[in-house]
N, C-alpha and C positions, 0 to 999 in steps of 0.2 A: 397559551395553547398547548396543549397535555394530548399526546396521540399515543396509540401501542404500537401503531406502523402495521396495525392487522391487515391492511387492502394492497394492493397494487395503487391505487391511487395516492394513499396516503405515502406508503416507500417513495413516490415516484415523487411525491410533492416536497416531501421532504428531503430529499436528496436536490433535489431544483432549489429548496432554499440554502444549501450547503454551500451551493455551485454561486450564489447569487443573495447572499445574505441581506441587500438593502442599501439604502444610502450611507454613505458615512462608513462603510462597512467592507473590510476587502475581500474582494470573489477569491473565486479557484478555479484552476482549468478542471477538467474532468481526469486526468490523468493524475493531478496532483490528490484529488478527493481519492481515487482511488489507492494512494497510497498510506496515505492518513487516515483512515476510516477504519475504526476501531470494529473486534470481532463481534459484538452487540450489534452495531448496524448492518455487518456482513451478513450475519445469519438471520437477519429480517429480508435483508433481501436473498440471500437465494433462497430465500423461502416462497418466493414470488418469480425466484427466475436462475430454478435449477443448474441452469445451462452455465451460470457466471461459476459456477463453484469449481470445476474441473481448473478455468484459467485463474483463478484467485489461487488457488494451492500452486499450480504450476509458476506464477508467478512469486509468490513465497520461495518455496525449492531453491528459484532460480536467485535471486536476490540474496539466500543465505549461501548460496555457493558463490556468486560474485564476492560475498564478503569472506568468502575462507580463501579465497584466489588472492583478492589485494592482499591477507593477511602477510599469506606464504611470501607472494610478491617482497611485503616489505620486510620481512623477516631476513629474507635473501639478498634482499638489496643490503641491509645494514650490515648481512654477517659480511658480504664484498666489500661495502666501503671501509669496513675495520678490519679487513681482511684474513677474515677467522674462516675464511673459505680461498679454494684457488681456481675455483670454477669460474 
């Protein structure tokens, strides 16, 4: 089965098989699809549902700052443990 994801229906169908791929086959929550979900199928869908695209950036944003925080976190933590700091 070969689709371009042109409708709303098709996105929606196809995103429902993502969620629920079949027997034999292991699902995903919807939170986890959203994290996995490569930029091709993002910009199929807000293409059909503008509204997701403001929280899909804001959620990037935030995830790459989460990940410069634990960086700094363990940067800081190691210079303490070998105590190349006296903070």
């Amino acid at each position: 089965m070969t689709t371009n994801l042109d409708t709303v229906g098709e996105v929606r169908d196809f995103l429902r098989l993502c969620l629920n791929p079949g027997p034999r086959r292991t699902g995903r929550t919807v939170a986890q699809l959203a994290k996995v979900m490569p930029d091709w199928l993002a910009e199929r869908l807000t293409a059909h549902a503008p509204h997701l695209t403001e929280l899909r950036e804001a959620a990037v944003r935030a995830e790459a700052e989460a990940a410069r925080a634990r960086k700094a976190y363990a940067d800081a933590l190691g210079a303490w443990i070998t105590e190349e700091t006296t903070q």
